[in-house]
The first five atom37 places (N, CA, C, CB, O) and aatype in JSON, in Angstrom:
{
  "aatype": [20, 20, 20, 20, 20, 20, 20, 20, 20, 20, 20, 20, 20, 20, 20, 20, 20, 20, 20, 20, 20, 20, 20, 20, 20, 20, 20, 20, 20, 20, 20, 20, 20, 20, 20, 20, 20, 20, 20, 20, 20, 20, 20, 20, 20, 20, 20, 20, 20, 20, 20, 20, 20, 20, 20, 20, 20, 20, 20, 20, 20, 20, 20, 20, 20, 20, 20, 20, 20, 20, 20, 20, 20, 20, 20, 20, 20, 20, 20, 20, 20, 20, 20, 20, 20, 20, 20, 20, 20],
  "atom_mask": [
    [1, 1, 1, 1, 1],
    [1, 1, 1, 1, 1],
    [1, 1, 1, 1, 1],
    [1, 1, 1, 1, 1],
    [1, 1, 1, 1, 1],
    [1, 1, 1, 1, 1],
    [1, 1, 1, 1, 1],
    [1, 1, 1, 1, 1],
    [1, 1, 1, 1, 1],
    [1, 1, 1, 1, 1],
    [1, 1, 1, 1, 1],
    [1, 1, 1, 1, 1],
    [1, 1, 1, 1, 1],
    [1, 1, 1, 1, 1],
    [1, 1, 1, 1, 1],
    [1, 1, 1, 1, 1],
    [1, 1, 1, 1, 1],
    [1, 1, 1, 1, 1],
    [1, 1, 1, 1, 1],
    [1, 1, 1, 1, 1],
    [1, 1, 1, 1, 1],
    [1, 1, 1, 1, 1],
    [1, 1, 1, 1, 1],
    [1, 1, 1, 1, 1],
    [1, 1, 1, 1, 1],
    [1, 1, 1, 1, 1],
    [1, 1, 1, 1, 1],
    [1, 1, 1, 1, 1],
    [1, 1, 1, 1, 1],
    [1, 1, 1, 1, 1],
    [1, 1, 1, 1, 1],
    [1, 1, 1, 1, 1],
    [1, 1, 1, 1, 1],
    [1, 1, 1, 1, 1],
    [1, 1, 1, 1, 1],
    [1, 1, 1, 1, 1],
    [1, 1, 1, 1, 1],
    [1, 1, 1, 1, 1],
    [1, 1, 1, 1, 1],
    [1, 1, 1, 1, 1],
    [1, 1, 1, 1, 1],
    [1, 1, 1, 1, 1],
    [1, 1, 1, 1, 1],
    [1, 1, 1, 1, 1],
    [1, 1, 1, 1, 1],
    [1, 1, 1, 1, 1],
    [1, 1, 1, 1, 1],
    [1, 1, 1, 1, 1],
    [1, 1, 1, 1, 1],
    [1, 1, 1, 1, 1],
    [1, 1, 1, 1, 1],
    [1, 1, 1, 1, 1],
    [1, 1, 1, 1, 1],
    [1, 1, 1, 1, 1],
    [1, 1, 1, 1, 1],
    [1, 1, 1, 1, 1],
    [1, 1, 1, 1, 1],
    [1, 1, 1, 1, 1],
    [1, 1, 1, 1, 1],
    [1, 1, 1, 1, 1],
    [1, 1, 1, 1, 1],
    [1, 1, 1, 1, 1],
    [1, 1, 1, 1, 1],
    [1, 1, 1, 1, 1],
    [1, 1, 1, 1, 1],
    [1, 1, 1, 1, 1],
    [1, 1, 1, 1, 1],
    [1, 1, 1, 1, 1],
    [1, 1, 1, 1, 1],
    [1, 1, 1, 1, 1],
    [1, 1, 1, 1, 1],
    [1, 1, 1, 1, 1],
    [1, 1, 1, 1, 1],
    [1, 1, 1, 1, 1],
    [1, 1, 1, 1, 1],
    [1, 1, 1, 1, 1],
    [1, 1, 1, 1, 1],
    [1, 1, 1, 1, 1],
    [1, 1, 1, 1, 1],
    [1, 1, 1, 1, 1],
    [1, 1, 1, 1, 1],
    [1, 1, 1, 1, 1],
    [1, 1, 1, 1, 1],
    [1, 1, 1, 1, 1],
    [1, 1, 1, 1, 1],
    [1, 1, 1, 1, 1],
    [1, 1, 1, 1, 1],
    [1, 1, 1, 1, 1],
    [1, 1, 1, 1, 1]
  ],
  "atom_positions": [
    [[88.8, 26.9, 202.07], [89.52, 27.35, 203.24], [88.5, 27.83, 204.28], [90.52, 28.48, 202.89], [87.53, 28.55, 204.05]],
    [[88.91, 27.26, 205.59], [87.67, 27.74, 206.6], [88.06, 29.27, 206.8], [87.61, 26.81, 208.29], [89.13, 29.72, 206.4]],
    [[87.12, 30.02, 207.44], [87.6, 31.11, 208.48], [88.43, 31.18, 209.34], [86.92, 31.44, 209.13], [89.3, 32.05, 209.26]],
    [[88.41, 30.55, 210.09], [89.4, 30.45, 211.32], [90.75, 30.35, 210.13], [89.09, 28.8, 212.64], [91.34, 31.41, 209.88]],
    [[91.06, 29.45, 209.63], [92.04, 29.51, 208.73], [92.31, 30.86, 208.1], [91.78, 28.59, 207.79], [93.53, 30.98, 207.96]],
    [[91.85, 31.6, 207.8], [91.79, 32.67, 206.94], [92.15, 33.89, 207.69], [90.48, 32.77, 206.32], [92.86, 34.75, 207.17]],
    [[91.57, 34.02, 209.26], [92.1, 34.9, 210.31], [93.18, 34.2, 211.2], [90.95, 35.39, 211.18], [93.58, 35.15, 211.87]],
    [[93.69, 33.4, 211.49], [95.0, 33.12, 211.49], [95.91, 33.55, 210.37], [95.08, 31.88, 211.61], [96.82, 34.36, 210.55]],
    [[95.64, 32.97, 209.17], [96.99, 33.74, 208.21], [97.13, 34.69, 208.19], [97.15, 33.74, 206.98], [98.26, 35.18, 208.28]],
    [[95.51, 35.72, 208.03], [96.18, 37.14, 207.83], [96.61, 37.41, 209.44], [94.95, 38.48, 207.11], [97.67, 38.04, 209.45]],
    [[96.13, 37.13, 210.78], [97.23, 37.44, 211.81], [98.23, 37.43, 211.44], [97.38, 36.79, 212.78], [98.81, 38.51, 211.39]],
    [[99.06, 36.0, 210.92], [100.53, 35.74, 211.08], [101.1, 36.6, 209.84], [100.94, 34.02, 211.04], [102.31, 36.43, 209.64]],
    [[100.49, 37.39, 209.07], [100.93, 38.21, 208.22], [101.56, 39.48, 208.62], [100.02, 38.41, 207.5], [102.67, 39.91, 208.3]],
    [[100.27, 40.25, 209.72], [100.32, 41.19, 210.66], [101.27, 41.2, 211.17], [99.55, 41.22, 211.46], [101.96, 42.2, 211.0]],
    [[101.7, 40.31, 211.87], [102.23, 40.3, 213.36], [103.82, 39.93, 212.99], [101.35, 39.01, 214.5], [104.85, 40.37, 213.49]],
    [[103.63, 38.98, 211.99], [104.67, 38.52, 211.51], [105.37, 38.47, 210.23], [104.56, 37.7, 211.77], [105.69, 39.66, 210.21]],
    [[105.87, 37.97, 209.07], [105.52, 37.77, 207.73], [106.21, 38.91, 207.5], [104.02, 37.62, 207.23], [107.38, 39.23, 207.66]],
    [[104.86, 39.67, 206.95], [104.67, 41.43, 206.42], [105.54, 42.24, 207.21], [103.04, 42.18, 206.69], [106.2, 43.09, 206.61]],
    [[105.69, 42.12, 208.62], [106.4, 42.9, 209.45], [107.74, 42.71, 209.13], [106.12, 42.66, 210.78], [108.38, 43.67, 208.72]],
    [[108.28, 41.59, 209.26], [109.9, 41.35, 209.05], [110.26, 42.03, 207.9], [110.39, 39.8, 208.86], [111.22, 42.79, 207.89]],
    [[109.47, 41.8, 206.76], [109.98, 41.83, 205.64], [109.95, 43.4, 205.1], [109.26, 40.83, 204.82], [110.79, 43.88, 204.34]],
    [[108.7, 44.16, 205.7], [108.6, 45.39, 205.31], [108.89, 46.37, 206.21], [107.52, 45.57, 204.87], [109.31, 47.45, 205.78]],
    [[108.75, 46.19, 207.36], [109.07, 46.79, 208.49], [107.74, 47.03, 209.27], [109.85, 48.01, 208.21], [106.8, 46.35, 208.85]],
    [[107.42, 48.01, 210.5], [106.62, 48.53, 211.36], [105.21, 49.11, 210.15], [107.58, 49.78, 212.36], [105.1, 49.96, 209.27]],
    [[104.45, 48.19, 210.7], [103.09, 48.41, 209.57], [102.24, 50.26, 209.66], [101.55, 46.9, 210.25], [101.43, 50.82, 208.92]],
    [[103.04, 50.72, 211.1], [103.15, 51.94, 210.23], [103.78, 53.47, 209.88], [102.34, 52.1, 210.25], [103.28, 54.53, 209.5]],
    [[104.82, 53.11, 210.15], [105.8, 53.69, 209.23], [105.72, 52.99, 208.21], [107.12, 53.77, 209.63], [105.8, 53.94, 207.42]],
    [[105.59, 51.83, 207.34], [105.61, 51.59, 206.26], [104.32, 52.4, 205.68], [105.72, 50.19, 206.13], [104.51, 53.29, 204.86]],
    [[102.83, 52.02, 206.21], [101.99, 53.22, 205.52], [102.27, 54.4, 205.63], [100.82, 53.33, 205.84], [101.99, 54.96, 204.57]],
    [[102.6, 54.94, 206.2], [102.74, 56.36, 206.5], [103.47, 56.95, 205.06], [103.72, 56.6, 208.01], [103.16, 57.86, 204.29]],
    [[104.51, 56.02, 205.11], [106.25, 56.47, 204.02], [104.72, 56.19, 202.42], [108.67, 54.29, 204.17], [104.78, 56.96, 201.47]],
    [[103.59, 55.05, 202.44], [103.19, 54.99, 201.41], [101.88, 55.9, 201.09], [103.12, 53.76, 201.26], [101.47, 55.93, 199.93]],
    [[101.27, 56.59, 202.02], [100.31, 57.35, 201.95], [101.1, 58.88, 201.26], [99.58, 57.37, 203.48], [100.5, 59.54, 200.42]],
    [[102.47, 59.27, 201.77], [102.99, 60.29, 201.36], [103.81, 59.93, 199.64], [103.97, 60.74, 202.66], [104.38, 60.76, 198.93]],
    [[103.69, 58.93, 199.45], [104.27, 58.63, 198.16], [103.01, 59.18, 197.79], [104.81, 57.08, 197.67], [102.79, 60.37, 197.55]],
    [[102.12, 58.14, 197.76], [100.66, 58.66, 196.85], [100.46, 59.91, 197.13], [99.2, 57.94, 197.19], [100.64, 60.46, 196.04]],
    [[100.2, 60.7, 197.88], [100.08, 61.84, 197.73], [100.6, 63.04, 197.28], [99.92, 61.91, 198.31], [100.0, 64.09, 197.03]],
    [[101.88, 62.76, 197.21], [102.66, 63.06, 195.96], [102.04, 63.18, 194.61], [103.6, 62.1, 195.82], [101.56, 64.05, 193.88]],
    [[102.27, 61.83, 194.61], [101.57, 61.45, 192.9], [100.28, 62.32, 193.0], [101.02, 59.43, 192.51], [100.12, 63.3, 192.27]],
    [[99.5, 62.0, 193.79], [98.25, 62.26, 193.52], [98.38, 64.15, 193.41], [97.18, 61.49, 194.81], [97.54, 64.89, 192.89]],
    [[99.31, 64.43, 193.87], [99.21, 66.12, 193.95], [97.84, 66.27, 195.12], [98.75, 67.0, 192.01], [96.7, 66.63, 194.85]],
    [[98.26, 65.95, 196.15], [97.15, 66.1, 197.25], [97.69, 67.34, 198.35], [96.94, 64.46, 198.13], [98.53, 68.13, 197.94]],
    [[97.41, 67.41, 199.1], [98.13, 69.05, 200.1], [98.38, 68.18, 201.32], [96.73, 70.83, 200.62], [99.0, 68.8, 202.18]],
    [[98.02, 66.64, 201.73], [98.25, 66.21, 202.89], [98.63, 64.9, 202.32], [97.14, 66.34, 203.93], [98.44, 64.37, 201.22]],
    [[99.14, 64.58, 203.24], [99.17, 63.0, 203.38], [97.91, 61.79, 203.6], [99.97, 62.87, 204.52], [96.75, 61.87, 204.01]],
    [[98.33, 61.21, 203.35], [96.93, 60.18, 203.1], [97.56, 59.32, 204.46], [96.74, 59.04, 201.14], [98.67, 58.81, 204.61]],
    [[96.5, 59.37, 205.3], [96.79, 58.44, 206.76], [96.91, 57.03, 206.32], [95.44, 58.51, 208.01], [96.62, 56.52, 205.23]],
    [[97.56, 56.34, 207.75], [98.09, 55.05, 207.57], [96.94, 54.01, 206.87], [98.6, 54.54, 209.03], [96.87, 53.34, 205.84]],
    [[95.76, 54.35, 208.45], [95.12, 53.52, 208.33], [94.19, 53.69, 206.93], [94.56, 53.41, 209.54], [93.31, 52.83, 206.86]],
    [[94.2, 54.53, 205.94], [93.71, 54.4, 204.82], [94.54, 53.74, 203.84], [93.34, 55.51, 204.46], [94.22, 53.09, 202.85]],
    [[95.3, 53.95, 204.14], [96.7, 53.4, 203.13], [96.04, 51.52, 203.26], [99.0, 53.82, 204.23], [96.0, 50.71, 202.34]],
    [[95.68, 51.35, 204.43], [95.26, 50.09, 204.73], [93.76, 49.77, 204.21], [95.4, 49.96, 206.21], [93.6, 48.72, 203.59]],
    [[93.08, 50.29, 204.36], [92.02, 50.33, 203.1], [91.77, 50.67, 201.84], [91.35, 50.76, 203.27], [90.63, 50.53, 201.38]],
    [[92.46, 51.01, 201.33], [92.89, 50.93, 200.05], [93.5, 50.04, 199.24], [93.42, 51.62, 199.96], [93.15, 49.81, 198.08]],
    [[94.71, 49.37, 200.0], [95.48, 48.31, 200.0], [94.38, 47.15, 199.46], [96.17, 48.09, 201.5], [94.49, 46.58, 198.37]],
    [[93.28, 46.9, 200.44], [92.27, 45.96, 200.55], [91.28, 46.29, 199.69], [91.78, 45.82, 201.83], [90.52, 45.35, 199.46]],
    [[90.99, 47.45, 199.04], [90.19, 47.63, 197.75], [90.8, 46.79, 196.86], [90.13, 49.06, 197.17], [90.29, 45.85, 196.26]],
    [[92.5, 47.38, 196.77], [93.04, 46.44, 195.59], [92.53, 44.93, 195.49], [94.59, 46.34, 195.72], [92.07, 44.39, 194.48]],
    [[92.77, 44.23, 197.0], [92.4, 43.03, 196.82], [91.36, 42.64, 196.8], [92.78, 42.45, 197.38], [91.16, 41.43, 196.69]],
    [[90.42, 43.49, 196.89], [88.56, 43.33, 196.83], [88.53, 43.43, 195.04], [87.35, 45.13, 197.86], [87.77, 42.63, 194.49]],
    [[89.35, 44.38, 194.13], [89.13, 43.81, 193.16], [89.68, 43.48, 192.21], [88.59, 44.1, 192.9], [89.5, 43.73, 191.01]],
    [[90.86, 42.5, 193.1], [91.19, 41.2, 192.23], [89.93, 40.25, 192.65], [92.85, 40.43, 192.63], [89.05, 40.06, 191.82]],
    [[89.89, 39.87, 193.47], [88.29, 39.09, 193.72], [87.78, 39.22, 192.79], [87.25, 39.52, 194.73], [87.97, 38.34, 191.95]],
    [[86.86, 40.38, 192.42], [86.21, 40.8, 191.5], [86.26, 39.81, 190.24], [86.67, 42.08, 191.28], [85.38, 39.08, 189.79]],
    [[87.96, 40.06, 189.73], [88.35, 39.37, 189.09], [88.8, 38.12, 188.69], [88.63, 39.73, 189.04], [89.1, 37.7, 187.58]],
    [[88.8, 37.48, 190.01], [88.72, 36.16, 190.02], [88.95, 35.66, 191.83], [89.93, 35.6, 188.85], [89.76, 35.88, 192.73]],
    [[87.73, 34.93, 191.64], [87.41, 34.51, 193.17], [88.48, 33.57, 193.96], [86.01, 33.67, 193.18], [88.69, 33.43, 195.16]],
    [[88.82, 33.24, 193.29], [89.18, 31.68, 193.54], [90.66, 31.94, 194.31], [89.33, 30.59, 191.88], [91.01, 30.98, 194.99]],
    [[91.13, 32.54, 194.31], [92.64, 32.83, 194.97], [92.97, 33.31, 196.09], [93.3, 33.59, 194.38], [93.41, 34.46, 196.13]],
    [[92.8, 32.33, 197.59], [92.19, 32.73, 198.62], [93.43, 33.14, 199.16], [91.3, 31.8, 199.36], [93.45, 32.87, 200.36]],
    [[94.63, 33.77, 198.73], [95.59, 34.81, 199.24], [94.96, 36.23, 199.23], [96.91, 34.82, 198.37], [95.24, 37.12, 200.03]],
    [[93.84, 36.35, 197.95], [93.28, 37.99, 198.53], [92.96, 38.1, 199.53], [92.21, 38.65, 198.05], [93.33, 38.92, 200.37]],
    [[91.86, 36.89, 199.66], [90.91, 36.99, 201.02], [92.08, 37.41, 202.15], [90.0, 35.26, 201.48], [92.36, 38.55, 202.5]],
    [[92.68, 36.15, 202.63], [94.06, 36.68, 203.6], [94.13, 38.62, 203.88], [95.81, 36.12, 202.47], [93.8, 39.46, 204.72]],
    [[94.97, 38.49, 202.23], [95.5, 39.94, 202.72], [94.51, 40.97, 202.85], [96.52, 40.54, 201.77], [94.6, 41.99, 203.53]],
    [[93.46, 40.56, 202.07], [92.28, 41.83, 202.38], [91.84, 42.02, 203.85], [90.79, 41.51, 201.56], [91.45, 43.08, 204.36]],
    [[91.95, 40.91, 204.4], [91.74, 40.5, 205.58], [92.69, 41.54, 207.37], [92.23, 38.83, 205.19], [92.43, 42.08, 208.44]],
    [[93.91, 41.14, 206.35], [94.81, 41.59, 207.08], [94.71, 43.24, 206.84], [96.14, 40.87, 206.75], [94.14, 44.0, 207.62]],
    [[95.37, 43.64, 205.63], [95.36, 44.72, 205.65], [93.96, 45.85, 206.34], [95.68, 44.72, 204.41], [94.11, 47.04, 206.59]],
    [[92.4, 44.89, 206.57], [91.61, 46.06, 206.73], [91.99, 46.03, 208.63], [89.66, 45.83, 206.04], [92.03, 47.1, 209.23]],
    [[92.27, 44.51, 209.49], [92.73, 44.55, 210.88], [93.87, 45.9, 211.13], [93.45, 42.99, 211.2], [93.85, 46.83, 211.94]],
    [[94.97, 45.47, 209.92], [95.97, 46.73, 210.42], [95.46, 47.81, 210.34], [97.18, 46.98, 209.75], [95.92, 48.56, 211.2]],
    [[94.38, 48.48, 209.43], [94.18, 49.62, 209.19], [93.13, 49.93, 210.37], [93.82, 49.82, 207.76], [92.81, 51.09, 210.64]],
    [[92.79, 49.18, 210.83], [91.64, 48.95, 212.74], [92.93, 49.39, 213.81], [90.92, 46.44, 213.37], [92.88, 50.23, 214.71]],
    [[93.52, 48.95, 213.59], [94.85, 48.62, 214.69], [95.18, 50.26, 214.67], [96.47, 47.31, 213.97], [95.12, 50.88, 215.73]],
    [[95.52, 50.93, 213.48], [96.14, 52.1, 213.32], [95.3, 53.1, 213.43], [96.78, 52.19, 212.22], [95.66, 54.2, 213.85]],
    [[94.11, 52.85, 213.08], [93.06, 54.09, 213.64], [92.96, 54.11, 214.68], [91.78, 54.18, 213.35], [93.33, 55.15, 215.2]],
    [[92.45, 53.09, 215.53], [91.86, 52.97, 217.17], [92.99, 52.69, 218.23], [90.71, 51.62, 217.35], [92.66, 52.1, 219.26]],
    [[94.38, 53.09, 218.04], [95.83, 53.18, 218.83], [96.62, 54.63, 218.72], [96.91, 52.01, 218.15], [97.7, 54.79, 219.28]]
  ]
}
């Protein structure tokens, strides 16, 4: 899969896709940074845009675990843009 290929999908994930299906990328982190922090027994909430790097750890290590499944790349992709988008707005 080229690049250009690879930042187009995760765009149309962003923008589109992910959005319909989950809602506003962030209120959806937001609602998931306060889940985890819950769990985690933390005193704050865990911000969006981390929620979005984290997300992309996950998929950094499935990689890890096997390269070959270029939907990580995508979403790792995507998820670290949204988590750009949500810090620097």
């Amino acid at each position: 899969m080229e690049l250009d290929d690879i930042l187009a999908e995760a765009s149309c994930l962003i923008a589109g896709d992910r959005q319909d299906t989950y809602g506003d990328i962030h209120e959806s982190w937001e609602r998931i940074g306060k889940l985890w922090s819950a769990v985690l027994q933390l005193n704050e909430p865990i911000p969006p845009h981390m929620v979005g790097c984290m997300l992309a750890l996950m998929k950094i290590s499935r990689i890890a675990n096997d390269p070959t499944h270029t939907d990580n790349y995508i979403d790792a992709v995507a998820y670290v843009a949204g988590a750009g988008q949500l810090a620097t707005s």
